[in-house]
Chimera marker file (.cmm) of the C-alpha trace (Angstrom):
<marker_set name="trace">
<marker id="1" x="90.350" y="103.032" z="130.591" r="1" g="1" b="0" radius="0.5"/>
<marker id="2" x="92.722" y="103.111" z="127.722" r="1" g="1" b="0" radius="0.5"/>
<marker id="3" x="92.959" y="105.745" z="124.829" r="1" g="1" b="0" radius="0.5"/>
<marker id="4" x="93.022" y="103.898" z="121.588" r="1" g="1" b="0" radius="0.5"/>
<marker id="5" x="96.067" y="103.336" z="119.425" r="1" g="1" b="0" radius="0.5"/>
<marker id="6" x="95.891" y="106.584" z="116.648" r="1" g="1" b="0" radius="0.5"/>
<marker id="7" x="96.102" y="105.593" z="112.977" r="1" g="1" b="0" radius="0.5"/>
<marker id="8" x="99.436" y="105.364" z="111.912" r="1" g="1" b="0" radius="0.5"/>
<marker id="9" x="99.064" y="107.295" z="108.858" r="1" g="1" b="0" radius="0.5"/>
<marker id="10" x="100.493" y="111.004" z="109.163" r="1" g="1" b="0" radius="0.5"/>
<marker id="11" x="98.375" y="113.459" z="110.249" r="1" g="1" b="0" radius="0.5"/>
<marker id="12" x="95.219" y="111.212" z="110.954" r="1" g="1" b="0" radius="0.5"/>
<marker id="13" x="94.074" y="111.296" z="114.388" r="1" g="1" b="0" radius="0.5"/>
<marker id="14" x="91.551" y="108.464" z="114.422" r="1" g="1" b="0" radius="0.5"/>
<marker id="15" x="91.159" y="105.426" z="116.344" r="1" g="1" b="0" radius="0.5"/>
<marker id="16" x="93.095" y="102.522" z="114.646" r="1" g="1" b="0" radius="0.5"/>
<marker id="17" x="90.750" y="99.228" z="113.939" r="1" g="1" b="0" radius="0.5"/>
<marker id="18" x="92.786" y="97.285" z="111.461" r="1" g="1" b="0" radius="0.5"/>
<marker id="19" x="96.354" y="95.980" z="111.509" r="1" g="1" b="0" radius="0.5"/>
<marker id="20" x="97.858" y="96.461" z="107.588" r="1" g="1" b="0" radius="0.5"/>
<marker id="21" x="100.570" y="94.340" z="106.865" r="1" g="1" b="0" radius="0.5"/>
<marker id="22" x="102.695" y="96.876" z="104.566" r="1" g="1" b="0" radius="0.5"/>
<marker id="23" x="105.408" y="93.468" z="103.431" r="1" g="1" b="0" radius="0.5"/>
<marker id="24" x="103.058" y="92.796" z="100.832" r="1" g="1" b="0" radius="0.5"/>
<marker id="25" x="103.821" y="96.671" z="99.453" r="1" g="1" b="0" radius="0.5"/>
<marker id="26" x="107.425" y="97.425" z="100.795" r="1" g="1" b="0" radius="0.5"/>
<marker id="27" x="108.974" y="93.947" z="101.071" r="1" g="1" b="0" radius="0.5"/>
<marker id="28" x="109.924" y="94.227" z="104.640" r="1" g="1" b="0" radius="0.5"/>
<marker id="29" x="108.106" y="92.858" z="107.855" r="1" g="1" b="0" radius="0.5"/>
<marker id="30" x="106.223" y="95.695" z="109.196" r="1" g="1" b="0" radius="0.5"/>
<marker id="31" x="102.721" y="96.314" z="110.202" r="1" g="1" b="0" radius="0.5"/>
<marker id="32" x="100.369" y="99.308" z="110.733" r="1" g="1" b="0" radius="0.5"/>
<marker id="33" x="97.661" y="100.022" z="112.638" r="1" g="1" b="0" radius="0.5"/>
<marker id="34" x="95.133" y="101.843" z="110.701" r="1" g="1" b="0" radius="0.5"/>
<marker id="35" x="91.607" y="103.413" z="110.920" r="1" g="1" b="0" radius="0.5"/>
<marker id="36" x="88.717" y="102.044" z="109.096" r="1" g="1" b="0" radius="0.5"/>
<marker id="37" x="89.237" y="104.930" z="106.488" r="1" g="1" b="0" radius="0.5"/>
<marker id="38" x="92.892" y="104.393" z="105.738" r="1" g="1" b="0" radius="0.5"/>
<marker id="39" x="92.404" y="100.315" z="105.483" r="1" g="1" b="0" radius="0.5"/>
<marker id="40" x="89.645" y="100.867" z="102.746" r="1" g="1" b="0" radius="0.5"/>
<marker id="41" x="91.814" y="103.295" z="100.785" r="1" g="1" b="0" radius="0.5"/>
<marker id="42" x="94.562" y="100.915" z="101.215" r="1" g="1" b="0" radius="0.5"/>
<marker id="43" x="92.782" y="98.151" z="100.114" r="1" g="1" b="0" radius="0.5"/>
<marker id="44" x="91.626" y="99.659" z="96.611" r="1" g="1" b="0" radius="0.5"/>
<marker id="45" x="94.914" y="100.427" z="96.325" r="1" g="1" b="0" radius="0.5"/>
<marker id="46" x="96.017" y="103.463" z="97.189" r="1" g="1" b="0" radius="0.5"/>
<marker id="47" x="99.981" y="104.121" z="97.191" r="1" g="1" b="0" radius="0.5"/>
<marker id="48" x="101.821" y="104.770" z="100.282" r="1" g="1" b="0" radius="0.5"/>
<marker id="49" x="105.113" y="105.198" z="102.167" r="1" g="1" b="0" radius="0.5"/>
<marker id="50" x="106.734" y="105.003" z="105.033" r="1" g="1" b="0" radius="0.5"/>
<marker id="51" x="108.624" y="107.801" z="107.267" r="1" g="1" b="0" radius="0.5"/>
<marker id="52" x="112.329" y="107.655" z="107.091" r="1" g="1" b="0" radius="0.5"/>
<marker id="53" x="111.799" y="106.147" z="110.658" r="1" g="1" b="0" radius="0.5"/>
<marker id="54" x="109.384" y="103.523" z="109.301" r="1" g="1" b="0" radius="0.5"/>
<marker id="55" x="107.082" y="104.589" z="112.294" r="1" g="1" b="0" radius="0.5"/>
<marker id="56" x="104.253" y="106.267" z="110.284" r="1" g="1" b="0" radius="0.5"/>
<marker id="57" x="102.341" y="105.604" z="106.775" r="1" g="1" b="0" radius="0.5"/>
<marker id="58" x="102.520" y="108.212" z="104.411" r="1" g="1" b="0" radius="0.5"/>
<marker id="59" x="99.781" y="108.748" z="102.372" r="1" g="1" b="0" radius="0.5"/>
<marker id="60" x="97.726" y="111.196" z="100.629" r="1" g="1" b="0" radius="0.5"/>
<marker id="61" x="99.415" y="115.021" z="100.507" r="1" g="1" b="0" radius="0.5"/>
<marker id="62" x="102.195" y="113.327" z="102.887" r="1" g="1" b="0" radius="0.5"/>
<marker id="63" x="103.469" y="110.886" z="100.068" r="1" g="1" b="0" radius="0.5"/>
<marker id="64" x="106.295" y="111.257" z="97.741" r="1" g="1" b="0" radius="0.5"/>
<marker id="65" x="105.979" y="113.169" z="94.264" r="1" g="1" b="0" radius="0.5"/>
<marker id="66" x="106.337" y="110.457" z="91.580" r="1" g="1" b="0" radius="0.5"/>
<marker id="67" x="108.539" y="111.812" z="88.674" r="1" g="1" b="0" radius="0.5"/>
<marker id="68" x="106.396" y="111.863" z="85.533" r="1" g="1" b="0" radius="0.5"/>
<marker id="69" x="109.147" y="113.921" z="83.216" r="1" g="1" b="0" radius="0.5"/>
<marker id="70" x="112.709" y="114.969" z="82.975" r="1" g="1" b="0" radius="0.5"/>
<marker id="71" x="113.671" y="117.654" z="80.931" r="1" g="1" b="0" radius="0.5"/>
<marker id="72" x="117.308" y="118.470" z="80.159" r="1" g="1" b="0" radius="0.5"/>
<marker id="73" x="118.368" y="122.024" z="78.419" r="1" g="1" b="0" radius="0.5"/>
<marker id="74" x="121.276" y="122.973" z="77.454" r="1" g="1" b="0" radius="0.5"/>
<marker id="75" x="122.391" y="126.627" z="75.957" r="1" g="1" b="0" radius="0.5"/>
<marker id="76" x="125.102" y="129.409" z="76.554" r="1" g="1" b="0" radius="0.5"/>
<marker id="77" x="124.237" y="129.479" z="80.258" r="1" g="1" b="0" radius="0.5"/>
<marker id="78" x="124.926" y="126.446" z="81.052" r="1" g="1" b="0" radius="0.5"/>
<marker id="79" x="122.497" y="123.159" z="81.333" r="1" g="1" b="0" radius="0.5"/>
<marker id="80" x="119.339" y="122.840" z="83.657" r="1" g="1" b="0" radius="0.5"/>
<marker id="81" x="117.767" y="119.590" z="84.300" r="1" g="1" b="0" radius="0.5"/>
<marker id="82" x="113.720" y="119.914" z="85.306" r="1" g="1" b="0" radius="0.5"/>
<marker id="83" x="111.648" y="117.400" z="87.208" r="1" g="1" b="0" radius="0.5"/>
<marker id="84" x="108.371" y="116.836" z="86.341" r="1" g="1" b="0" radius="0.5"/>
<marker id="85" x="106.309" y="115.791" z="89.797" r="1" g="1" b="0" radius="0.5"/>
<marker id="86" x="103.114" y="114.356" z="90.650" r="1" g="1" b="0" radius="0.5"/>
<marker id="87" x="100.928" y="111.627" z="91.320" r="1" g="1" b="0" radius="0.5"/>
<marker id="88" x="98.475" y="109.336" z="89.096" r="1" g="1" b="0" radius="0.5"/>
<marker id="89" x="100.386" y="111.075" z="86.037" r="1" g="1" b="0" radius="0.5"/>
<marker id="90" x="98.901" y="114.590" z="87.102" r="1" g="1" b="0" radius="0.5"/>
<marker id="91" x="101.739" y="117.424" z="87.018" r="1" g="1" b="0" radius="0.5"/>
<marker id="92" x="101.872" y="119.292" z="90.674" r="1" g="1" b="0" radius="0.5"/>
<marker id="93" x="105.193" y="120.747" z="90.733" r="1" g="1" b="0" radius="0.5"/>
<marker id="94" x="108.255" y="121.726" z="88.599" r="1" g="1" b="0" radius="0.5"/>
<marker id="95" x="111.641" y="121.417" z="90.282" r="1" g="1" b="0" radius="0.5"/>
<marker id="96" x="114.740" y="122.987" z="88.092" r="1" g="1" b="0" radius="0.5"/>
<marker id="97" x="117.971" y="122.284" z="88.524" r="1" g="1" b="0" radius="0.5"/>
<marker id="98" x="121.266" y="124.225" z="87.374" r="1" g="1" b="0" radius="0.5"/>
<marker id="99" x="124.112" y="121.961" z="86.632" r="1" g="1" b="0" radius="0.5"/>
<marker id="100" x="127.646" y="121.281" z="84.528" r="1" g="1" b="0" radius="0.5"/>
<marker id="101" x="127.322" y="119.087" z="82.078" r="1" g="1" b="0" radius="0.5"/>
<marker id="102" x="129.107" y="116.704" z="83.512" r="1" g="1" b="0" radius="0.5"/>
<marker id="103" x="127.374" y="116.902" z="86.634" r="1" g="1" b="0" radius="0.5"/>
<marker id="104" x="124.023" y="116.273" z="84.393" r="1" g="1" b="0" radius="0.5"/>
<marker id="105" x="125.545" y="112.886" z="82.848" r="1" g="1" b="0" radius="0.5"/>
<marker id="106" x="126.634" y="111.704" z="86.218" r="1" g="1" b="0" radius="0.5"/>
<marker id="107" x="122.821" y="112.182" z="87.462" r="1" g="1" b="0" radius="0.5"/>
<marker id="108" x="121.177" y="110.676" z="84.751" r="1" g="1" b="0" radius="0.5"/>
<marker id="109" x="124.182" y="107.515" z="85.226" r="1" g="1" b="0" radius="0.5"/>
<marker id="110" x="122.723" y="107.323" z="88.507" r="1" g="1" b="0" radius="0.5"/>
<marker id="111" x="119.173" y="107.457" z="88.144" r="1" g="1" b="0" radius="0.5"/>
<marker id="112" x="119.948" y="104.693" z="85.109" r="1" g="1" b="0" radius="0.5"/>
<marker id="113" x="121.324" y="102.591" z="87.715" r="1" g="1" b="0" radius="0.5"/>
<marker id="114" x="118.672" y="102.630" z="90.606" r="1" g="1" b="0" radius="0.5"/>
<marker id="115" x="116.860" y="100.979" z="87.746" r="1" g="1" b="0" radius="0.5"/>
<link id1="1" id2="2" r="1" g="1" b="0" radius="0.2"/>
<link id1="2" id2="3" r="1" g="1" b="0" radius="0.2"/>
<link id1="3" id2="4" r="1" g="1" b="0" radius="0.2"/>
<link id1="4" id2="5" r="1" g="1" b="0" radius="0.2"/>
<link id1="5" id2="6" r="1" g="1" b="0" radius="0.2"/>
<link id1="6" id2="7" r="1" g="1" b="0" radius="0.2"/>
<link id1="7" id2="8" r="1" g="1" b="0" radius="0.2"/>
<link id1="8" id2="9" r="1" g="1" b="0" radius="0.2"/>
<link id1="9" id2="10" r="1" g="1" b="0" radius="0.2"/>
<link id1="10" id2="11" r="1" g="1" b="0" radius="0.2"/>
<link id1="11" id2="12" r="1" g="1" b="0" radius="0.2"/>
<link id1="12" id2="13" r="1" g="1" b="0" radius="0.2"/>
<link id1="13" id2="14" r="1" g="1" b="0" radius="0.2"/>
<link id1="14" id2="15" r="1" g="1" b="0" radius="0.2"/>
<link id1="15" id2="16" r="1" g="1" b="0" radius="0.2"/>
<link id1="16" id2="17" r="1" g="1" b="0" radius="0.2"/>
<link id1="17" id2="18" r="1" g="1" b="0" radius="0.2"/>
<link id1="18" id2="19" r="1" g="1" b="0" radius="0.2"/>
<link id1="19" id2="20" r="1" g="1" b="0" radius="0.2"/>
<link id1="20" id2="21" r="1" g="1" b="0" radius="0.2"/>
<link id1="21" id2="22" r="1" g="1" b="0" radius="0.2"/>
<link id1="22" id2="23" r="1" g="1" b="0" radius="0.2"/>
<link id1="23" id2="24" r="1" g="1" b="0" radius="0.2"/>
<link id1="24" id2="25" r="1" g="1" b="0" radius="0.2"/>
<link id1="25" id2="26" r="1" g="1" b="0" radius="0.2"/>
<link id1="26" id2="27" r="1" g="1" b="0" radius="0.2"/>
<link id1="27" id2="28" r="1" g="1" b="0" radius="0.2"/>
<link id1="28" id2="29" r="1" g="1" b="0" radius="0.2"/>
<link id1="29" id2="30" r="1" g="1" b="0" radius="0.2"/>
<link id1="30" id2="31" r="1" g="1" b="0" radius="0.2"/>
<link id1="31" id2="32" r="1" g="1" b="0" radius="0.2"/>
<link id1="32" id2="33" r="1" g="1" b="0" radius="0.2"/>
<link id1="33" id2="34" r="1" g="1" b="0" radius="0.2"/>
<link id1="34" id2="35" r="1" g="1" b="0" radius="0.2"/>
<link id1="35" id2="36" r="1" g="1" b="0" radius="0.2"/>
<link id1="36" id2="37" r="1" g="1" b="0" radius="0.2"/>
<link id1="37" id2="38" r="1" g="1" b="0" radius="0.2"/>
<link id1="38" id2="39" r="1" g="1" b="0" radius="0.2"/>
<link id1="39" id2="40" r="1" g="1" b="0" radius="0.2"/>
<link id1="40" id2="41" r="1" g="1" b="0" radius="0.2"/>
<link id1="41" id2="42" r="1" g="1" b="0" radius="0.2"/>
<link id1="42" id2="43" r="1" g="1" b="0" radius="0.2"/>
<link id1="43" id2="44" r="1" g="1" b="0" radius="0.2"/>
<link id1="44" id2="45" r="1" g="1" b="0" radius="0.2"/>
<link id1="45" id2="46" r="1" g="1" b="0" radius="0.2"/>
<link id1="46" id2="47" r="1" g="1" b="0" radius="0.2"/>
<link id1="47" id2="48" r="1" g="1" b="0" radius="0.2"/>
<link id1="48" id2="49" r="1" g="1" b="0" radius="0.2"/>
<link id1="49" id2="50" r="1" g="1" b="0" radius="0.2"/>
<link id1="50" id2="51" r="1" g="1" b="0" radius="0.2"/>
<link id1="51" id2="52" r="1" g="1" b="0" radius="0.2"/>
<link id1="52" id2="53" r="1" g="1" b="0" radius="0.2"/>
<link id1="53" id2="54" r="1" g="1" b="0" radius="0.2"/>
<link id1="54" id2="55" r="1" g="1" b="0" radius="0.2"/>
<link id1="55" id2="56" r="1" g="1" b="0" radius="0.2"/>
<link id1="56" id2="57" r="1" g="1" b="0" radius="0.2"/>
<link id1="57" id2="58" r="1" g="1" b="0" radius="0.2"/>
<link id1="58" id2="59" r="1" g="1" b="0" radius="0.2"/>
<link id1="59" id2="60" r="1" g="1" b="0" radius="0.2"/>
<link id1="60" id2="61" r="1" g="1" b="0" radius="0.2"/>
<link id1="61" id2="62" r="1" g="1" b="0" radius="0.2"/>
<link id1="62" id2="63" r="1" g="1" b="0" radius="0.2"/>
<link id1="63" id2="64" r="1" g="1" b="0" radius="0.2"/>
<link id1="64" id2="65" r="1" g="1" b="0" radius="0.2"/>
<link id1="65" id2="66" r="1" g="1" b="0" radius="0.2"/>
<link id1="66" id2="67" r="1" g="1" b="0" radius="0.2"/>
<link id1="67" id2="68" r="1" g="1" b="0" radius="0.2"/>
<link id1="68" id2="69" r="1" g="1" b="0" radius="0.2"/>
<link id1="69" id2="70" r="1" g="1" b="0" radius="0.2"/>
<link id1="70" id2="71" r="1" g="1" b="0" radius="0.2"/>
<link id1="71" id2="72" r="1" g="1" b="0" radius="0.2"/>
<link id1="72" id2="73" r="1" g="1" b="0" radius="0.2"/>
<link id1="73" id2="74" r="1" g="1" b="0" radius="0.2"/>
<link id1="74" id2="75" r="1" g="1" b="0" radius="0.2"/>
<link id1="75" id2="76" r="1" g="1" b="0" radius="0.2"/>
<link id1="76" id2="77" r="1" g="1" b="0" radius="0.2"/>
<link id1="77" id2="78" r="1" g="1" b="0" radius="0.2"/>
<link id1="78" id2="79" r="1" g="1" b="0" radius="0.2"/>
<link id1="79" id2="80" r="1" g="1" b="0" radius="0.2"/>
<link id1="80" id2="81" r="1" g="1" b="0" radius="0.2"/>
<link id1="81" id2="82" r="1" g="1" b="0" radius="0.2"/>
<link id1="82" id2="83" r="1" g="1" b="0" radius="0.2"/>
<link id1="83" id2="84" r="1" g="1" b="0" radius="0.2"/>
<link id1="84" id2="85" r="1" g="1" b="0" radius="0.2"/>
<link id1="85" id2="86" r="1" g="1" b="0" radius="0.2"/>
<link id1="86" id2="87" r="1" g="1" b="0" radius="0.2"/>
<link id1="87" id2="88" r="1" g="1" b="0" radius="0.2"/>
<link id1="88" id2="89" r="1" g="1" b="0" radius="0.2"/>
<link id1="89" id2="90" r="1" g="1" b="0" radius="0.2"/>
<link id1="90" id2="91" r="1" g="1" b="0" radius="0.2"/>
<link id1="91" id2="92" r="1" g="1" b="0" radius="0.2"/>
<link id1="92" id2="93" r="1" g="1" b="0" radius="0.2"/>
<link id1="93" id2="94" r="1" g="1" b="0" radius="0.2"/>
<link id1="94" id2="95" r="1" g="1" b="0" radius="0.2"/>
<link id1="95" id2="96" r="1" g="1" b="0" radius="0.2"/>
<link id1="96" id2="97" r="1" g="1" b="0" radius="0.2"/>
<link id1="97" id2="98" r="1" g="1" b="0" radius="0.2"/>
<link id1="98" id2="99" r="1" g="1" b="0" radius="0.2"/>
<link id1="99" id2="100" r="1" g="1" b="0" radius="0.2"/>
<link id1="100" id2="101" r="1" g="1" b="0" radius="0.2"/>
<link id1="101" id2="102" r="1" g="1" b="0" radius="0.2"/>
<link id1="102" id2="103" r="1" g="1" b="0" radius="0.2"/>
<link id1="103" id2="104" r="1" g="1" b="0" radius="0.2"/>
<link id1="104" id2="105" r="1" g="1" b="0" radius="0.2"/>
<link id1="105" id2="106" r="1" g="1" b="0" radius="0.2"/>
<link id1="106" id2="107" r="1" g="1" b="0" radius="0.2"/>
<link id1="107" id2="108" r="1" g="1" b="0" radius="0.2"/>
<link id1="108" id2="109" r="1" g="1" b="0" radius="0.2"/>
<link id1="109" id2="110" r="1" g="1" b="0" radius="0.2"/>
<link id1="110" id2="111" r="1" g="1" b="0" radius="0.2"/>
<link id1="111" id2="112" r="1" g="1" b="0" radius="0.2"/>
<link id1="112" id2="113" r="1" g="1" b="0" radius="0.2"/>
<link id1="113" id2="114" r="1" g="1" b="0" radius="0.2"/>
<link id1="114" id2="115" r="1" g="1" b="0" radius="0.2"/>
</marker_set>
């Protein structure tokens, strides 16, 4: 007899029962074979990724931070720029960073381009 195919959501060890077609989400052709649980999250919409490897789902305590904030100071030590992180608009984490002003514009360049 065969074991079952696991979810493919991180960290979820139970039987898979639905194929989820993550195109629709991520814009490339890949499918996921999910457990009852996981397909009725993802059907009411609950946000996802994918590993680096695109092999697993990643949802729940295993997805990204979004950013909700920046916050740029500058004084006579020099300039620190502070991410705001979490998800559905709730703050989770702080992450500072110490950096040259120029260093600071070239981030915020970038960041303005990815949009």
């Amino acid at each position: 007899m065969s074991t079952p195919h696991p979810c493919d959501v991180r960290g979820c060890d139970s039987p898979a029962a639905v194929v989820f077609d993550a195109a629709q989400v991520t814009g490339v052709a890949v499918e996921y074979a999910v457990c009852p649980f996981h397909n009725t999250a993802l059907q009411e919409g609950e946000t996802f990724d994918v590993s680096e490897d695109m092999n697993e789902m990643l949802m729940g305590a295993d997805a990204p931070l979004d950013v909700i904030n920046s916050l740029i100071n500058t004084n006579v030590a020099g300039s620190t720029v502070t991410l705001i992180l979490g998800r559905d608009g709730v703050e989770q984490k702080r992450v500072t960073f110490r950096m040259s002003a120029t260093e600071a514009q070239e981030l915020a360049t970038d960041i303005k381009d990815w949009g």
